[in-house]
KOLMARFI-116650 format. One line per 3 residues: number of its first residue (from 0); their letters; for each residue x, y, z of N, C-alpha, C. Coordinates in Angstrom, 2 decimals, decimal comma. Layout:
BEGIN
NUM	A	X/Y/Z/X/Y/Z/X/Y/Z; ...
REM end
This chain:
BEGIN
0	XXX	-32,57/128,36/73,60/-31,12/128,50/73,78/-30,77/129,07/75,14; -29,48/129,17/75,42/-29,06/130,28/76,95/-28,07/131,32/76,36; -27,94/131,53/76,82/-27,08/133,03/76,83/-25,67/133,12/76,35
3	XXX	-24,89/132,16/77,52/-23,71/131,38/76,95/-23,49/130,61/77,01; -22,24/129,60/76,92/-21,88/128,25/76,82/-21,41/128,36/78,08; -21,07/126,78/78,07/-21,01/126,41/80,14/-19,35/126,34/79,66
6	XXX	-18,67/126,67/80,42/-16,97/127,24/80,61/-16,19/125,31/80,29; -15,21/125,55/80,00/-14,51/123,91/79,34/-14,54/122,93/80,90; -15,03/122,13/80,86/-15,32/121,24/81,42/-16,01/121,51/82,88
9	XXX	-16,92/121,94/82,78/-18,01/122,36/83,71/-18,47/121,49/84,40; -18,80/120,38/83,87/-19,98/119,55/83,94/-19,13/118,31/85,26; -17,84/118,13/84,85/-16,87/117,60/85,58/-16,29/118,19/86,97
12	XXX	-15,85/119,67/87,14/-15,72/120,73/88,21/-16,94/120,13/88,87; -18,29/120,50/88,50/-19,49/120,56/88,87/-19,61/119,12/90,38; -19,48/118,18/89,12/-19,76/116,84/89,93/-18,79/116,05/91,02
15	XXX	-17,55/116,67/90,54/-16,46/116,84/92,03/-16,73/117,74/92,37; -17,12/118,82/92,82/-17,54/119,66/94,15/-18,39/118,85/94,52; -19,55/118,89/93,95/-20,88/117,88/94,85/-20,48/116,66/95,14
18	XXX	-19,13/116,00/94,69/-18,75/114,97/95,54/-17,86/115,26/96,67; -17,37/116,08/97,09/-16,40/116,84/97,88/-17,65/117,22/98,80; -18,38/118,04/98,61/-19,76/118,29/99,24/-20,57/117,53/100,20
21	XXX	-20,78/116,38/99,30/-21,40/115,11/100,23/-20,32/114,65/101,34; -19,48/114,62/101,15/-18,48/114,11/101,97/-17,89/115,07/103,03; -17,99/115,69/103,25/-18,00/117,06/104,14/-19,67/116,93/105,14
24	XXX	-20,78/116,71/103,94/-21,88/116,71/105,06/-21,99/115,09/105,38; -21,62/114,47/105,11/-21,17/113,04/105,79/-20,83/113,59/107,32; -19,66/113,86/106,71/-18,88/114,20/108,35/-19,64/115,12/109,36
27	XXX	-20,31/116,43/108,60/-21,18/116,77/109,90/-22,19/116,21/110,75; -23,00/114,58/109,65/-24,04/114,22/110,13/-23,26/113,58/110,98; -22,03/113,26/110,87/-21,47/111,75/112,13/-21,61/112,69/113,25
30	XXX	-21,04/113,97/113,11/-20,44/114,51/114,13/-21,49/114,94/115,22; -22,60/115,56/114,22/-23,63/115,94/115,01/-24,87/115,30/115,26; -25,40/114,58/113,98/-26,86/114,36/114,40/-27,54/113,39/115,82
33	XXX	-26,48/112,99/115,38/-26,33/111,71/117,04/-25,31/112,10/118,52; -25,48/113,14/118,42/-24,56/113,85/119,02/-25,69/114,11/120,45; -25,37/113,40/121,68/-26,44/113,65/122,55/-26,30/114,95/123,15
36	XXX	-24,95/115,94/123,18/-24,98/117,22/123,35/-25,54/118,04/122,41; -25,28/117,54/121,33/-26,18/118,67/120,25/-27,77/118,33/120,48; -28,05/117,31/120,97/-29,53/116,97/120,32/-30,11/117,46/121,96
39	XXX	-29,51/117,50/122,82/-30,27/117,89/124,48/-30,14/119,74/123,90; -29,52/120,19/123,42/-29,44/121,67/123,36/-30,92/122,33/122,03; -30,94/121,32/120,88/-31,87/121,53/120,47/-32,89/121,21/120,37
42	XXX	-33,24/119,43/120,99/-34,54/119,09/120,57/-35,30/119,60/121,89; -36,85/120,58/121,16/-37,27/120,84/121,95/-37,18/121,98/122,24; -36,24/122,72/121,64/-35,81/124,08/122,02/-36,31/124,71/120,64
45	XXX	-37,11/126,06/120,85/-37,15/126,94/119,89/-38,37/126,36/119,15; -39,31/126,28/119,68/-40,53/125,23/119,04/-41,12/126,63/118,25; -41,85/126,13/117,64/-43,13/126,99/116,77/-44,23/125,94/116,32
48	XXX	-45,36/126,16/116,17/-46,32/125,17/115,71/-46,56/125,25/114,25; -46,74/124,34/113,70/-47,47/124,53/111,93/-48,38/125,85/112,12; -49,72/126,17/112,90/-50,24/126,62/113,02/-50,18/128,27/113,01
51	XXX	-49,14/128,53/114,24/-48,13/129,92/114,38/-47,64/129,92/113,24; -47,07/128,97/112,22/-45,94/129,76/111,21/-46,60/129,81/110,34; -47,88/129,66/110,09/-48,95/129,73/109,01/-49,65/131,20/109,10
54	XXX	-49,82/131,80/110,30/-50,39/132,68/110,55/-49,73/133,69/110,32; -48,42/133,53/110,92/-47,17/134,17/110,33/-46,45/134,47/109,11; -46,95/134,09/108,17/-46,47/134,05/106,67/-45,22/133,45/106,62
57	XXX	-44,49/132,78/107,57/-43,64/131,82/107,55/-43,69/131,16/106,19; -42,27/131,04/105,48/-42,21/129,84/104,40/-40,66/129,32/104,95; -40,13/128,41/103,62/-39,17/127,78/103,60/-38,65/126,62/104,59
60	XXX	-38,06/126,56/104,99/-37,18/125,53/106,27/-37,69/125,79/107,38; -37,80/126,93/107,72/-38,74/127,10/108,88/-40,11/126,54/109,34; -41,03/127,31/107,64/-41,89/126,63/107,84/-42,26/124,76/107,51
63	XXX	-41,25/124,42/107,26/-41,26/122,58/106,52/-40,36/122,00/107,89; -40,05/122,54/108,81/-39,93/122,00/109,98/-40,80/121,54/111,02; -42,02/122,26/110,69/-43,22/122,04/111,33/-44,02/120,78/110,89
66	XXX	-43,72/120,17/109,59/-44,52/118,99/109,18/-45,30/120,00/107,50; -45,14/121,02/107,55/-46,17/121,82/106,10/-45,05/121,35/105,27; -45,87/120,61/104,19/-44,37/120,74/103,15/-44,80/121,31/101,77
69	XXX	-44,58/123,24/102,04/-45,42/124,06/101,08/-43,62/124,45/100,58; -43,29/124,11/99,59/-42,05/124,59/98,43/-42,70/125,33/97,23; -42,19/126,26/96,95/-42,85/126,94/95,46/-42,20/126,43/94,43
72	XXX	-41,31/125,68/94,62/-40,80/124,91/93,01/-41,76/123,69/93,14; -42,62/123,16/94,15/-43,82/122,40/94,06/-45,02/122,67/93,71; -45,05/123,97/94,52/-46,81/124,63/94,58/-46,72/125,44/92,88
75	XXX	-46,01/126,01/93,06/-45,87/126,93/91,50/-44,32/126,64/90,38; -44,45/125,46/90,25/-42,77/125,22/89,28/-42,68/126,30/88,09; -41,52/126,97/87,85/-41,09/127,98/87,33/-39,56/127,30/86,61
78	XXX	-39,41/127,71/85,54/-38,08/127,34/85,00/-37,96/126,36/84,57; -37,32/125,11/85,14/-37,55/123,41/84,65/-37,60/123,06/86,03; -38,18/123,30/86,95/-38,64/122,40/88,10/-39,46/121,23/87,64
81	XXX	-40,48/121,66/87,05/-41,61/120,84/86,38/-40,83/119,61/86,03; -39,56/119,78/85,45/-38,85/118,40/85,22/-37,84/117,64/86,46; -38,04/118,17/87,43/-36,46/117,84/88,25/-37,87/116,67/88,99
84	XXX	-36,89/115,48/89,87/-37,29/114,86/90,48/-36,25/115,35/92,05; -37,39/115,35/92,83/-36,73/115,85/94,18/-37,70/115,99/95,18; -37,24/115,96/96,28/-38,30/115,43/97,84/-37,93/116,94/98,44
87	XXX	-39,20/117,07/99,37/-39,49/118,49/99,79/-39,28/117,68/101,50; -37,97/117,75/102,16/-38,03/117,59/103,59/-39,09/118,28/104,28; -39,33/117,41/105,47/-40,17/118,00/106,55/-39,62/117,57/107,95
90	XXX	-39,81/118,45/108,79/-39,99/117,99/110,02/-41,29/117,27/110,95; -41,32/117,01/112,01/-42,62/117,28/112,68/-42,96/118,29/113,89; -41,73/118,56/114,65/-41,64/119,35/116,01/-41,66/120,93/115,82
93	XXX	-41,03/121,05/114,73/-40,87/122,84/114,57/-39,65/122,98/115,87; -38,91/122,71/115,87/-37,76/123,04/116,89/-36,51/122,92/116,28; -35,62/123,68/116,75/-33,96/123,72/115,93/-33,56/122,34/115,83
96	XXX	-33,61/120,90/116,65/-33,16/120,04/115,78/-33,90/119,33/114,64; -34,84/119,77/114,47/-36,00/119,57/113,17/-35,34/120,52/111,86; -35,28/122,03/112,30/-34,76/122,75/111,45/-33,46/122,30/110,78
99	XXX	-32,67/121,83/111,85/-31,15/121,54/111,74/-31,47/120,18/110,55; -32,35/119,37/110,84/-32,33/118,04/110,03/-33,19/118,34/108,66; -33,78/119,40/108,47/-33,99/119,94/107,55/-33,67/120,61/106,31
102	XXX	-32,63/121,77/107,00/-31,24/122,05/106,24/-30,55/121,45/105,62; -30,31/120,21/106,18/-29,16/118,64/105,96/-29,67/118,30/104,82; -30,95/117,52/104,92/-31,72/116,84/103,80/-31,97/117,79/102,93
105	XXX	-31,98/119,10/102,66/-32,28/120,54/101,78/-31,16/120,44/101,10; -29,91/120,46/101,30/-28,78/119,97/100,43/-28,69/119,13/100,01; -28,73/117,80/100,28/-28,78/116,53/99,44/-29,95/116,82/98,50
108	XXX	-30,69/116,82/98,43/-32,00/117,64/97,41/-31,44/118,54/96,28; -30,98/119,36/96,59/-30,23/120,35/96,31/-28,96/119,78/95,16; -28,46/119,21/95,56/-27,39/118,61/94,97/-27,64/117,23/93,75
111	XXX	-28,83/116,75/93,57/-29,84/115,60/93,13/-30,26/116,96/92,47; -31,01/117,92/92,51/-31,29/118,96/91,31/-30,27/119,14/90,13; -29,10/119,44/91,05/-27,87/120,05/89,95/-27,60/118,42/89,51
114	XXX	-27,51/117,59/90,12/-26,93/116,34/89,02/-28,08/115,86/87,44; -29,08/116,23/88,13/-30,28/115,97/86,92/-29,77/117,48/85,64; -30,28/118,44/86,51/-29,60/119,64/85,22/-28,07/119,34/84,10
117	XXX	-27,25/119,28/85,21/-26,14/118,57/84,43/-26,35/117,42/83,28; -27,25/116,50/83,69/-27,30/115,31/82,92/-28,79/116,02/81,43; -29,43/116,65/81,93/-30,49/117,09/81,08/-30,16/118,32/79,88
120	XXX	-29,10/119,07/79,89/-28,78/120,28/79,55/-28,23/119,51/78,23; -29,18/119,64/77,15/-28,54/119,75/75,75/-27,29/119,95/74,75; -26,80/119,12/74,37/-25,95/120,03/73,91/-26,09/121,03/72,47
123	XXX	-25,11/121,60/71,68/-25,78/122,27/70,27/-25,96/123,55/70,65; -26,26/124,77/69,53/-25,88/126,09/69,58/-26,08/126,61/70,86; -25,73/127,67/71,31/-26,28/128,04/72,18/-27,65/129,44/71,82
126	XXX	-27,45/130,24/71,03/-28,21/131,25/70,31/-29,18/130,52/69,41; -30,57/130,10/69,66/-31,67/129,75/69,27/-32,25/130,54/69,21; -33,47/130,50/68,28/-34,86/131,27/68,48/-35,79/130,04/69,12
129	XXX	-37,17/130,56/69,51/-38,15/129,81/70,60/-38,23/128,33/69,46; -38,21/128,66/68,59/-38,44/126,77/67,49/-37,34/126,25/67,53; -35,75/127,02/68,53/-34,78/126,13/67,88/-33,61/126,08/66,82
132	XXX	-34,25/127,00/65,86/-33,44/127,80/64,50/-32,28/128,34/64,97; -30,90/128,13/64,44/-29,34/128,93/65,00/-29,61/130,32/64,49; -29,50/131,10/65,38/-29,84/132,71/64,64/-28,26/132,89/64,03
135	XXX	-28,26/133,83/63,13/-27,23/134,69/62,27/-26,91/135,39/62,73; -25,19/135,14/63,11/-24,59/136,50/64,27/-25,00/137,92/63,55; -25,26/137,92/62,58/-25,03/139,29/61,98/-26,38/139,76/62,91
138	XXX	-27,69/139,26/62,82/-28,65/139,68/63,35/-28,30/139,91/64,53; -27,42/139,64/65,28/-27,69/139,88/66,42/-26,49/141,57/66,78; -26,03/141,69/65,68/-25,38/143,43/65,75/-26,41/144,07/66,27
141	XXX	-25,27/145,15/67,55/-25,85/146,34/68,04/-26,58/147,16/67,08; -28,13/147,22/67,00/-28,76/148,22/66,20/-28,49/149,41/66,38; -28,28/149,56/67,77/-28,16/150,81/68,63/-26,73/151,92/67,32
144	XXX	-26,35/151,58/66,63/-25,06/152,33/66,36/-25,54/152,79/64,87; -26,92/151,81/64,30/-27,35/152,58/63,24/-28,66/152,90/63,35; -28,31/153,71/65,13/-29,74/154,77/64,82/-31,12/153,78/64,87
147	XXX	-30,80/152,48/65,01/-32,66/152,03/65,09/-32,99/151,24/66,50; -32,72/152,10/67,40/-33,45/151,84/69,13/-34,19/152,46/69,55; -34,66/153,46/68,33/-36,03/153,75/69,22/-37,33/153,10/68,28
150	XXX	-37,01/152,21/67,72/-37,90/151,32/67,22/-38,08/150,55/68,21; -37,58/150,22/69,23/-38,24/149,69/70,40/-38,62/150,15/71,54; -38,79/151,11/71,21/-39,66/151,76/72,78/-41,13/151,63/72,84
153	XXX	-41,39/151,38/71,40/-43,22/151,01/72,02/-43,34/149,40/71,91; -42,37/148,60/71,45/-42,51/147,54/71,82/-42,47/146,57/72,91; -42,99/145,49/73,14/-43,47/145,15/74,78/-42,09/144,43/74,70
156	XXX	-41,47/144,26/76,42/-40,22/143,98/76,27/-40,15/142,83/77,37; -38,88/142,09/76,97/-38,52/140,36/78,25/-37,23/141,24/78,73; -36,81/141,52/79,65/-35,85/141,64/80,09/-35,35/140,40/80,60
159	XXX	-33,25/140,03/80,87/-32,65/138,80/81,10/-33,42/139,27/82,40; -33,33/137,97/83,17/-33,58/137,72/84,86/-32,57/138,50/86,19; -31,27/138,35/85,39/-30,06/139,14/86,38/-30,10/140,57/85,90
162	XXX	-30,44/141,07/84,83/-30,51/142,22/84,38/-28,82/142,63/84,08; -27,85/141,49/83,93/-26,70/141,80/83,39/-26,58/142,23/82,07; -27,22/141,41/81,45/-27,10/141,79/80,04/-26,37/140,80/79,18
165	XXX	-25,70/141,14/78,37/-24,70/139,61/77,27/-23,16/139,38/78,32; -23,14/138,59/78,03/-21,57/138,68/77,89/-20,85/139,56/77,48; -19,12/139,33/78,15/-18,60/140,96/77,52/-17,97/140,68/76,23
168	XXX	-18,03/138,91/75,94/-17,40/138,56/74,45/-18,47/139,03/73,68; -20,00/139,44/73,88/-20,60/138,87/72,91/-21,28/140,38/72,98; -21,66/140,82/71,34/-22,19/141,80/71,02/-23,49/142,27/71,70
171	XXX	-23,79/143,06/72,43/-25,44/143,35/72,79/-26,47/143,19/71,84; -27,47/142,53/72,25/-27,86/141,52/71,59/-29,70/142,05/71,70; -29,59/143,20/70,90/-31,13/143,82/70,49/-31,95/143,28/69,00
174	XXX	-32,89/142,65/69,12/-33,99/142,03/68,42/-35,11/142,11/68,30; -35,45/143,48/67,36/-36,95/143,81/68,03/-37,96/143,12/67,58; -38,08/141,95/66,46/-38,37/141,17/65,77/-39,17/139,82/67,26
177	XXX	-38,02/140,10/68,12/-38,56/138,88/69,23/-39,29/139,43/70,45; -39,30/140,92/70,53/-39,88/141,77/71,47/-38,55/141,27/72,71; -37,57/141,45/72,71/-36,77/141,14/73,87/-35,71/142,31/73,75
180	XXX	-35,21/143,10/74,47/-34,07/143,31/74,86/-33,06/143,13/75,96; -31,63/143,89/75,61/-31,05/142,96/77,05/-30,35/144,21/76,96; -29,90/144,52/78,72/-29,87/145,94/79,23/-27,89/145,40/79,03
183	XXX	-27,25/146,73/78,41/-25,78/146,55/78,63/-24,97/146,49/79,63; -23,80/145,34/79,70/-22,98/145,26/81,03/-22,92/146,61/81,40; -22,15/146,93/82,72/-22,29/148,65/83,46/-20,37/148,92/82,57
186	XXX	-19,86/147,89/82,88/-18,51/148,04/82,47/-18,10/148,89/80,77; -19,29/148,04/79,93/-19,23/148,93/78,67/-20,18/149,75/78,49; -21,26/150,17/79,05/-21,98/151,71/79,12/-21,05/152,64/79,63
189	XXX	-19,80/152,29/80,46/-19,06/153,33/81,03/-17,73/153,79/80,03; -17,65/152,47/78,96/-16,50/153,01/77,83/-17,16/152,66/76,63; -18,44/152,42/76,36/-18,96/152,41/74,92/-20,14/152,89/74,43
192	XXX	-19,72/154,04/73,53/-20,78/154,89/73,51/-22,47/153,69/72,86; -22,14/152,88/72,18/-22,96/152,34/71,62/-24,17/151,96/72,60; -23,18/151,10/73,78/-23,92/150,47/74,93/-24,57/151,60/75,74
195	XXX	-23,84/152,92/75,82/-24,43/153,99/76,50/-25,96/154,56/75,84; -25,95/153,99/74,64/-27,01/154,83/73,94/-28,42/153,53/74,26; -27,84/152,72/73,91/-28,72/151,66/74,26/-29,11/151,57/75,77
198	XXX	-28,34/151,45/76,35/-28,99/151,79/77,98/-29,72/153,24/78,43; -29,46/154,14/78,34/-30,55/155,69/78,03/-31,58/155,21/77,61; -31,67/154,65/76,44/-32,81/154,66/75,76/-34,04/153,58/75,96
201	XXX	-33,14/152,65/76,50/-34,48/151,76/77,79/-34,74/151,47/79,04; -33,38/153,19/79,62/-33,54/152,94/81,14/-34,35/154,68/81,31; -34,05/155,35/80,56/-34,16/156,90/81,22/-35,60/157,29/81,03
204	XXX	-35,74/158,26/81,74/-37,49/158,64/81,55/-38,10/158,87/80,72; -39,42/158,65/79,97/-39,80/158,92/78,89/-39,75/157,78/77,72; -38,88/156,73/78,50/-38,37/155,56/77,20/-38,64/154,17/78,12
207	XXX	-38,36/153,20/77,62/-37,94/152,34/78,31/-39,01/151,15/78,25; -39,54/150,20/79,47/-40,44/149,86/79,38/-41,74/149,93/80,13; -42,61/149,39/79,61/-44,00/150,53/80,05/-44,59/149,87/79,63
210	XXX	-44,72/148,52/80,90/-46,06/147,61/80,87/-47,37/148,15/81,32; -48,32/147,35/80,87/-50,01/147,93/80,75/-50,40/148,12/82,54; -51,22/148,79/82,91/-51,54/149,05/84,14/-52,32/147,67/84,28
213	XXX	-51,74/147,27/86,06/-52,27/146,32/86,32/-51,26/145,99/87,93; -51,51/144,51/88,06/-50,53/144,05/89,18/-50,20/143,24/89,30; -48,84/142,86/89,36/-48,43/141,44/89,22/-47,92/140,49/90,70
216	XXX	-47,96/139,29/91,09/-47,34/139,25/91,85/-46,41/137,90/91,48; -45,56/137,52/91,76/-44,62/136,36/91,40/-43,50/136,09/92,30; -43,21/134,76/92,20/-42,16/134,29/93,78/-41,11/133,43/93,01
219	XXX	-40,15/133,00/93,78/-39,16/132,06/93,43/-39,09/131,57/95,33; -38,20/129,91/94,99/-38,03/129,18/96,03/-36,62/130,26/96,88; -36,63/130,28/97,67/-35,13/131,03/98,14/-34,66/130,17/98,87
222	XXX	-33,32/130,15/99,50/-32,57/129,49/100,37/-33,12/129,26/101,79; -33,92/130,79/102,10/-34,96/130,53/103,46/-36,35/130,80/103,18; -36,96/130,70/102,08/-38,32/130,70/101,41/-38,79/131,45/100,77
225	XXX	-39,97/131,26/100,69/-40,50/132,28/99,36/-39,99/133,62/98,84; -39,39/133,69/98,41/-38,82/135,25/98,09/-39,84/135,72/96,46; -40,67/136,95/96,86/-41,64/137,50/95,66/-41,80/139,27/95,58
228	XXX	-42,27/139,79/94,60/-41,72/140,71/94,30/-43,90/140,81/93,83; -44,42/141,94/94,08/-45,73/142,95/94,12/-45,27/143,84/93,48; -45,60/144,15/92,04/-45,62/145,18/90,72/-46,84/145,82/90,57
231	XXX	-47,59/147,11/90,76/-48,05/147,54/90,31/-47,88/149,02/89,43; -48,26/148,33/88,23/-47,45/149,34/86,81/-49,25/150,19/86,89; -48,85/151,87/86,24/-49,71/152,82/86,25/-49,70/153,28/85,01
234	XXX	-48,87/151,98/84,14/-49,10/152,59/82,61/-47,87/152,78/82,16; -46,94/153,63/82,86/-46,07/154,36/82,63/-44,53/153,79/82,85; -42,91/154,06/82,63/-41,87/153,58/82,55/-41,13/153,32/84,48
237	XXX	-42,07/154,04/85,19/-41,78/154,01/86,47/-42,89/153,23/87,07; -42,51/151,87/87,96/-43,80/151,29/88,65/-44,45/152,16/89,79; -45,64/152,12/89,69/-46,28/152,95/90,78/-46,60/152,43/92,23
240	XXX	-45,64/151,12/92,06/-45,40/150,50/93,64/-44,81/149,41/93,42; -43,81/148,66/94,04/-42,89/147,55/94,31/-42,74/147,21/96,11; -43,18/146,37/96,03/-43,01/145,39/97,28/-42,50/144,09/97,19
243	XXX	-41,49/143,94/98,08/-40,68/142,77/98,45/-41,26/141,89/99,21; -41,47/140,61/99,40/-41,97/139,55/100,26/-40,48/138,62/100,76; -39,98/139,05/101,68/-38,73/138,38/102,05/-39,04/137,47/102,59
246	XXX	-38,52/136,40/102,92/-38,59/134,89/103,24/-38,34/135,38/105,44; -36,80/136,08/105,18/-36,12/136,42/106,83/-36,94/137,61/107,98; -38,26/137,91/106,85/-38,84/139,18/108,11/-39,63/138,38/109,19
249	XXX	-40,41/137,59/108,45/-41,69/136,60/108,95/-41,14/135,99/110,58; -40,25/135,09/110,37/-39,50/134,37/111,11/-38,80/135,18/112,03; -38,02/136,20/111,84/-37,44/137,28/113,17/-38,98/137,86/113,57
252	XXX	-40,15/137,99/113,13/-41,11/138,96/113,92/-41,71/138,13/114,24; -41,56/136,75/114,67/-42,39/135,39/115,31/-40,98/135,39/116,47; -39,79/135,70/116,36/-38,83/134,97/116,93/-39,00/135,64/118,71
255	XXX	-39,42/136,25/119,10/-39,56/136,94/120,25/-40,57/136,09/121,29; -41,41/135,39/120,29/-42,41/134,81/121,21/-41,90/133,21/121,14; -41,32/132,96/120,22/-40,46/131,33/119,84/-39,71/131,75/121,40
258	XXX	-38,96/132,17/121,11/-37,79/132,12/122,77/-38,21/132,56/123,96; -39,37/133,09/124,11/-39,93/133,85/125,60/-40,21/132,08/126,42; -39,81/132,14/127,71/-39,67/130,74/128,40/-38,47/130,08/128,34
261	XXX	-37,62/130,36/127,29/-36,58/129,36/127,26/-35,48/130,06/127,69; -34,03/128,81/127,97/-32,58/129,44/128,66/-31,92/130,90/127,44; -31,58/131,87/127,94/-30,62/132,63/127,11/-29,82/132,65/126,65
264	XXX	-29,09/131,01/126,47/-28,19/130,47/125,74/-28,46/130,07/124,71; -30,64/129,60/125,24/-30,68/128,98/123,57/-31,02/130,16/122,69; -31,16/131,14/122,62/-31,28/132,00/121,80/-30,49/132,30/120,47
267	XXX	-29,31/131,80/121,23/-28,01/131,96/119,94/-28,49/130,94/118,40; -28,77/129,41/118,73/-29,22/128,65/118,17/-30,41/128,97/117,72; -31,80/129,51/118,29/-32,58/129,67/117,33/-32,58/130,94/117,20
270	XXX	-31,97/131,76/117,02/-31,67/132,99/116,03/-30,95/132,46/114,89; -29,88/131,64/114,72/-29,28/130,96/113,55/-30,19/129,96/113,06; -31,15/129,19/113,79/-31,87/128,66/112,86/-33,00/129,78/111,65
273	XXX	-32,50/131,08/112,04/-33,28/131,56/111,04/-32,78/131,94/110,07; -31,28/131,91/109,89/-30,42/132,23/109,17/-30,69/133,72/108,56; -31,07/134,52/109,57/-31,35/135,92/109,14/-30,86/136,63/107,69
276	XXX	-31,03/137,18/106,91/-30,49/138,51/106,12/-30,58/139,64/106,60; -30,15/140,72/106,84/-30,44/141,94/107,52/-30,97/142,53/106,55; -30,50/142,31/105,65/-30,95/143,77/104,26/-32,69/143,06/104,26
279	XXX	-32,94/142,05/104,36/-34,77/141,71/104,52/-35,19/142,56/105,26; -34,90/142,98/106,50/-35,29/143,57/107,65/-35,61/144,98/107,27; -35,03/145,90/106,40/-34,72/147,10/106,70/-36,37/147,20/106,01
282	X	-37,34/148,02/106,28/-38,37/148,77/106,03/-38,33/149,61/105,90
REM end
């Protein structure tokens, strides 16, 4: 099942934007790709080799500008990738108009994902168990209010992915029967004692969850590449180390030697071909 239902006519919104979408990058490809001022300013400018961005821990657009065509919804599919049909662009030059034609074709891709999801997404309850079965709203009442949440503190736990929690229509939704809980919106821990008790009791010290010592590492595709997250749990409700693998550090700490030789105009352009985050940066 998912969480909630998709809002009254979703599926329609959905497929006029992505037609509104295409037609917008229509117009940029007229405007630019053949554009002999755009293409003298980038081709050629801002090179990197397959080689350099390999050494570099380079991923994403950056690195699939070079000719590597390493995607983690390819190398490692997670979620329903395994089902989507979709092409992993490449370049060959590693230079901003490679990057630039990269980006382009990354949206049309992009947009061929969401039309398959749309067309693949089931319809029927939304609240399943893993076989499928419609669960009984009653089961899904806050335990938390008769006293039985700390029946799950030694149980092993799934937290949701956003760490939002339910909906604000829909009751918090504790099941210790499935080993899952789901952490309460912030909005009703701040006016409901129920949700307050339930959040204490699987966020505060001493409680919570408290996977087996070990180390995990795991990635998702990002907008500028691999984005992964280094867990090592010591047993206990606090990890005894977390490390970030940002996609935007790799690429700014290569970018100094990418532009050494070239005009100081082109800098502007391949600094935006990296489409920086700052918050990656901060160490």
């Amino acid at each position: 099942g998912v969480k909630a239902d998709l809002p009254k006519d979703f599926a329609g919104q959905c497929r006029h934007a992505l037609k509104d979408t295409r037609e917008v990058l229509e117009e940029v490809d007229k405007l630019l790709t053949r554009n002999r001022i755009f293409i003298d300013r980038t081709k050629g400018v801002g090179i990197i080799s397959a080689e350099d961005a390999i050494s570099f821990g380079i991923t994403g657009p950056f690195l699939r500008s070079t000719g590597v065509a390493y995607d983690v919804r390819k190398a490692s599919p997670y979620l329903v990738y395994d089902r989507m049909v979709f092409d992993v662009p490449v370049g060959t030059n590693g230079d901003n108009f490679d990057r630039y034609l990269v980006r382009m074709e990354e949206m049309q891709q992009s947009m061929r994902i969401l039309e398959q999801a749309l067309d693949q997404i089931p319809e029927g309850p939304t609240n399943v168990d893993p076989e499928g079965r419609v669960i009984d709203p009653d089961l899904m009442a806050d335990l938390g209010k008769f006293g039985k949440t700390a029946g799950l503190l030694k149980n092993e736990t799934l937290l949701e992915p956003t760490l939002r929690g339910t909906e604000n229509l829909v009751h918090l939704q504790i099941r210790a029967d499935s080993k899952q809980a789901w952490i309460p919106p912030k909005e009703q821990v701040y006016s409901n004692i129920e949700a307050l008790m339930n959040h204490f009791k699987i966020i505060m010290l001493g409680h919570g969850i408290r996977p087996p010592r070990g180390e995990v590492y795991n990635m998702v595709e990002g907008g500028n590449g691999e984005l992964g997250f280094y867990i090592v749990s010591d047993g206990t409700d606090r990890p005894w180390r977390v490390r970030c693998n940002a996609p935007c550090l790799r690429p700014m700490a290569a970018l100094a030697g990418i532009i050494t030789g070239g005009q100081m105009a082109d800098i502007i352009a391949t600094f935006g071909s990296v489409n920086m985050i700052a918050g990656e940066l901060d160490r």
